[in-house]
VEXPALO-349617 format. One record per residue: x, y, z of N, C-alpha, C in turn; chain. Coordinates in pm, 1 decimal, decimal comma, padded with zeros to 6 digits. Layout:
N
+----------+----------+----------+----------+----------+----------+----------+----------+----------+-------+
|     n_px |     n_py |     n_pz |    ca_px |    ca_py |    ca_pz |     c_px |     c_py |     c_pz | kette |
+----------+----------+----------+----------+----------+----------+----------+----------+----------+-------+
|        X |        Y |        Z |        X |        Y |        Z |        X |        Y |        Z |     A |
...
+----------+----------+----------+----------+----------+----------+----------+----------+----------+-------+
//
This chain:
78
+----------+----------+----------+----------+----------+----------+----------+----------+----------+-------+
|     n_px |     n_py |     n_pz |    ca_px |    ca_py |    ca_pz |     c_px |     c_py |     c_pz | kette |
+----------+----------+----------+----------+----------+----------+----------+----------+----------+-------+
|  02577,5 |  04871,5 |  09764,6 |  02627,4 |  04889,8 |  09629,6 |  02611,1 |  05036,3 |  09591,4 |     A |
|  02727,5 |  05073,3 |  09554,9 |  02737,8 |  05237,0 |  09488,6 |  02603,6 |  05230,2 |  09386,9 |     A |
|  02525,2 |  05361,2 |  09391,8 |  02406,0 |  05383,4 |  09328,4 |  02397,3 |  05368,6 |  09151,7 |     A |
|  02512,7 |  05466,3 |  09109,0 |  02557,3 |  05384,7 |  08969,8 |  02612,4 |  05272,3 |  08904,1 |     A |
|  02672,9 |  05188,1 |  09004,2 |  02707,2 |  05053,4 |  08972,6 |  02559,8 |  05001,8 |  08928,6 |     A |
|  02440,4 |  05009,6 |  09046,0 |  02354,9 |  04954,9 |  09058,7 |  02260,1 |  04964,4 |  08923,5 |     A |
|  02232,0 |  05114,8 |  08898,5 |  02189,2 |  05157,4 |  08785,9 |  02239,9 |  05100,8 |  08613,0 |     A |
|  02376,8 |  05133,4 |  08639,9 |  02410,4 |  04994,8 |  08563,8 |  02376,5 |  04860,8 |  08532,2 |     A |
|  02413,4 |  04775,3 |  08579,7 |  02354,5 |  04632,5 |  08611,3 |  02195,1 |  04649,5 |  08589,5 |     A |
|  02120,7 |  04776,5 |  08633,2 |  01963,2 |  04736,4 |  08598,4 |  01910,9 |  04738,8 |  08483,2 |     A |
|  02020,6 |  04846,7 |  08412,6 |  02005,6 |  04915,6 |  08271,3 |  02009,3 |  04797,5 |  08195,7 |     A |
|  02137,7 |  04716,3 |  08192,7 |  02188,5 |  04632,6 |  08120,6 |  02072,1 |  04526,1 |  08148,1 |     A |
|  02047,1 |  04458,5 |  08275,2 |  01952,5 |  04356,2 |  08260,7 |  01837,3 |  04389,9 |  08178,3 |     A |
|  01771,3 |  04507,0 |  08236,7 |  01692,6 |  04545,3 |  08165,5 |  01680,3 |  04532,0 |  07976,2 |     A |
|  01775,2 |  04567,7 |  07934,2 |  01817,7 |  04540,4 |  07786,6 |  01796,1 |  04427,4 |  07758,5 |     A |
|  01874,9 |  04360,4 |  07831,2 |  01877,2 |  04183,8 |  07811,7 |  01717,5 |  04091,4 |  07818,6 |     A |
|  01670,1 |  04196,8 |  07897,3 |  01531,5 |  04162,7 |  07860,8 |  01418,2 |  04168,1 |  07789,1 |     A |
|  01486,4 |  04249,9 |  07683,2 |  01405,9 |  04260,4 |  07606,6 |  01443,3 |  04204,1 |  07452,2 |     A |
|  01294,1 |  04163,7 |  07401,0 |  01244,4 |  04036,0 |  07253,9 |  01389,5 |  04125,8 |  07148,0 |     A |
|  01424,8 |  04198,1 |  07162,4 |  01538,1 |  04194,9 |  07040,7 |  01637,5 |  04133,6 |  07122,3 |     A |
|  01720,8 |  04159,3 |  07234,3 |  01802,1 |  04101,0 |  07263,8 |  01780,2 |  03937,7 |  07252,9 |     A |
|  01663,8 |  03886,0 |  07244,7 |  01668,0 |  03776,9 |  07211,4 |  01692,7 |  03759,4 |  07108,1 |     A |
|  01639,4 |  03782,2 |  06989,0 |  01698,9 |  03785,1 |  06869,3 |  01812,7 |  03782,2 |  06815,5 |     A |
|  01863,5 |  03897,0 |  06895,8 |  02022,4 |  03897,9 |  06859,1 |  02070,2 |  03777,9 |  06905,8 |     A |
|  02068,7 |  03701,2 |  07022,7 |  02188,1 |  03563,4 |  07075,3 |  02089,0 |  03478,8 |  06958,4 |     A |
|  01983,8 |  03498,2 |  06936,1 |  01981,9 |  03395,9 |  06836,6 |  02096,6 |  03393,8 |  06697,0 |     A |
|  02066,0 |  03527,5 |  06661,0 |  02140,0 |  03558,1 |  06535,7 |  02275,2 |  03516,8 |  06555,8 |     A |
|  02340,6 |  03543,7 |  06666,5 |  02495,6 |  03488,9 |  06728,8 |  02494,6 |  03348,3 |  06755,3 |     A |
|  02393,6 |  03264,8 |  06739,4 |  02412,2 |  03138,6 |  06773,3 |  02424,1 |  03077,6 |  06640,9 |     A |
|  02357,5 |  03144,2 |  06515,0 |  02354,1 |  03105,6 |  06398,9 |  02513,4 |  03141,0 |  06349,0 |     A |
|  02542,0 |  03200,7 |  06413,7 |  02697,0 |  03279,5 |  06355,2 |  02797,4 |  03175,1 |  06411,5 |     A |
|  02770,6 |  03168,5 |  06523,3 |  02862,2 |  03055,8 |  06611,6 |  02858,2 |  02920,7 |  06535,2 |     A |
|  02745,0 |  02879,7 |  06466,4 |  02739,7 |  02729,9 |  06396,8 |  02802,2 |  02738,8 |  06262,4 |     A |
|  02793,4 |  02848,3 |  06211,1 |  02833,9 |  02896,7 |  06064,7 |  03029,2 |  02903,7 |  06106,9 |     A |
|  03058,4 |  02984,2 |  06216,2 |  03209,7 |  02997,5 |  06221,5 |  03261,2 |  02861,0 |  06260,5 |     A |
|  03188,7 |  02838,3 |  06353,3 |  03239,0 |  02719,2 |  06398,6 |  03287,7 |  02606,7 |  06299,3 |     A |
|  03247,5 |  02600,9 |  06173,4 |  03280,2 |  02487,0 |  06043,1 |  03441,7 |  02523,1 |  06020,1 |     A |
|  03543,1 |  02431,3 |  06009,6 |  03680,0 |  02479,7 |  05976,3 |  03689,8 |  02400,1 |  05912,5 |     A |
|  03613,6 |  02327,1 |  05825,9 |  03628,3 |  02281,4 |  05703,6 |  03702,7 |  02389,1 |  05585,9 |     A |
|  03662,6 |  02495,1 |  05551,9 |  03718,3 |  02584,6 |  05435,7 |  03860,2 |  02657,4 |  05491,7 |     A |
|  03894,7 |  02641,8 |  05621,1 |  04010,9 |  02712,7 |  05698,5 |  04135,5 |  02648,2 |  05617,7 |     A |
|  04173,4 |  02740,5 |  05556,6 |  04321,5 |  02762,0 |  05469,6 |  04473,4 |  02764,0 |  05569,5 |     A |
|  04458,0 |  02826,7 |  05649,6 |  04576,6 |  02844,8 |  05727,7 |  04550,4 |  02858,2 |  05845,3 |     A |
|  04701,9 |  02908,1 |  05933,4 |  04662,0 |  02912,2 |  06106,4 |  04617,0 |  03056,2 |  06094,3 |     A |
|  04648,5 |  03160,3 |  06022,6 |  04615,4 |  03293,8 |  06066,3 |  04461,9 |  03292,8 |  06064,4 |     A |
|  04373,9 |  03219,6 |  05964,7 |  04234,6 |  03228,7 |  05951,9 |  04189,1 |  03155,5 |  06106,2 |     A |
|  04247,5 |  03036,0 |  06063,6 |  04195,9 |  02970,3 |  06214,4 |  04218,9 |  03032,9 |  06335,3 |     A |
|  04343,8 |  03120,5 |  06376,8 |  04338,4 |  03211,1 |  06503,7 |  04199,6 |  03307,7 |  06504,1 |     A |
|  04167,8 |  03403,1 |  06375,4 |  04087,0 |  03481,1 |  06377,3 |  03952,1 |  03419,1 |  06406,7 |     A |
|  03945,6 |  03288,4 |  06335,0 |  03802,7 |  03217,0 |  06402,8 |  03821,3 |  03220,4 |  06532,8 |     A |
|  03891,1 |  03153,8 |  06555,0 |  03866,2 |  03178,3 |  06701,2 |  03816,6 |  03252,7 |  06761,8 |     A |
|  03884,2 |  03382,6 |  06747,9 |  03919,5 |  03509,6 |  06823,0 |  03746,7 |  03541,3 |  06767,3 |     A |
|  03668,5 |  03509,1 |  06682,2 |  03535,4 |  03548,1 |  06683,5 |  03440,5 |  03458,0 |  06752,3 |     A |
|  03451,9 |  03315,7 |  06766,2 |  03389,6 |  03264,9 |  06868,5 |  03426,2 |  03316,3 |  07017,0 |     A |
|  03507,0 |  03357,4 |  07035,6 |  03538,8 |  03400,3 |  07155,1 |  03450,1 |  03489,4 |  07232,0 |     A |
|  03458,3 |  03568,2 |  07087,2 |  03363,4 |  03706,0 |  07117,1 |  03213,9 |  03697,5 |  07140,3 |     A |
|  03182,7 |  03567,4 |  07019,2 |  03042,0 |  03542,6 |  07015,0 |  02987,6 |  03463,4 |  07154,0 |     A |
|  03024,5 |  03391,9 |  07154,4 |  03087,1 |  03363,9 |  07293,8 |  03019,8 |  03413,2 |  07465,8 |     A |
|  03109,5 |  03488,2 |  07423,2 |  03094,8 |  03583,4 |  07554,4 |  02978,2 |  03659,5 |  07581,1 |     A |
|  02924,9 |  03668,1 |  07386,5 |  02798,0 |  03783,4 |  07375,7 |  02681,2 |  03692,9 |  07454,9 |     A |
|  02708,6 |  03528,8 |  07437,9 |  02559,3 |  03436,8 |  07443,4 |  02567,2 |  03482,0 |  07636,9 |     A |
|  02697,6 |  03478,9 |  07690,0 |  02685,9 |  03424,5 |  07794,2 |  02674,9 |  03601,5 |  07895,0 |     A |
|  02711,6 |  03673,5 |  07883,1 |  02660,4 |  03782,4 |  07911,0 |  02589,4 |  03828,8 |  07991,1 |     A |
|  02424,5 |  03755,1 |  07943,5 |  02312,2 |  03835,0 |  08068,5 |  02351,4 |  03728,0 |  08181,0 |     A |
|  02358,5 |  03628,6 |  08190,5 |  02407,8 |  03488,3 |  08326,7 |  02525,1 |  03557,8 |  08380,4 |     A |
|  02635,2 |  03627,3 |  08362,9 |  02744,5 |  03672,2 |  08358,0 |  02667,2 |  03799,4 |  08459,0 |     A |
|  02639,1 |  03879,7 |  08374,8 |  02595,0 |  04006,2 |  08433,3 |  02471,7 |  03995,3 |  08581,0 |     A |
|  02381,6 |  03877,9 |  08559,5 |  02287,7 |  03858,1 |  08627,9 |  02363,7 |  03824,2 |  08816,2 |     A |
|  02450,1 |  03706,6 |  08737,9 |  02535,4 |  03608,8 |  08853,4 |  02640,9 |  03741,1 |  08924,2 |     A |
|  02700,5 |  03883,1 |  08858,0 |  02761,6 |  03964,4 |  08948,8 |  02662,1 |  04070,9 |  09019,3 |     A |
|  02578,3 |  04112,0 |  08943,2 |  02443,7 |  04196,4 |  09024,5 |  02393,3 |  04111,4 |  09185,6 |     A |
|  02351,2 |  04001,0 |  09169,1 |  02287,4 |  03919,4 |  09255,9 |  02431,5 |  03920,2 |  09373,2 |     A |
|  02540,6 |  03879,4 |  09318,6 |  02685,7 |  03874,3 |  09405,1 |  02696,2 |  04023,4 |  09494,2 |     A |
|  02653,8 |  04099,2 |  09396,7 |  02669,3 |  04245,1 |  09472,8 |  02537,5 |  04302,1 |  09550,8 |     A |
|  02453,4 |  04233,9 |  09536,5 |  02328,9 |  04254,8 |  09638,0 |  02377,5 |  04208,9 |  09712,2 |     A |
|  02359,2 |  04068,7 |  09744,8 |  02419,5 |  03993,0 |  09869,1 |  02520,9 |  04052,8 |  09938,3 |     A |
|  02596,8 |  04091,2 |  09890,7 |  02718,2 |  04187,8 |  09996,2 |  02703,5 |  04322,4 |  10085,6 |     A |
|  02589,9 |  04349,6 |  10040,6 |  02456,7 |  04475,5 |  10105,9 |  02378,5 |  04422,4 |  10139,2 |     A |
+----------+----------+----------+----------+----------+----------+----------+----------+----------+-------+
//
């Protein structure tokens, strides 16, 4: 693995490991239960944009597994 890829991926885990990043997917999980209600959803344009923020939130929970599962993929190939 190229030396800055690597550095990358350590940086980032590294982050992910630490007590605020926990915090934060908490705070995004509270956000995810709060958006997730489409009870007050008026139209489709609101409801696309929900979406389009679970999506995001989303992606934020799943992230370090994401990032962890391509680091480990790219060891193994070295």
């Amino acid at each position: 693995m190229d030396a800055q890829l690597q550095r990358y991926y350590e940086q980032r885990l590294s982050m992910m490991a630490d007590p605020a990043w926990k915090d934060l997917m908490e705070d995004i999980e509270a956000m995810i239960a709060a958006t997730n209600d489409i009870s007050s959803v008026q139209d489709e344009k609101t409801l696309h944009y929900r979406r389009g923020e679970l999506s995001m939130m989303r992606w934020m929970l799943n992230l370090a597994s994401i990032s962890e599962t391509a680091y480990n993929d790219l060891l193994k190939e070295h």
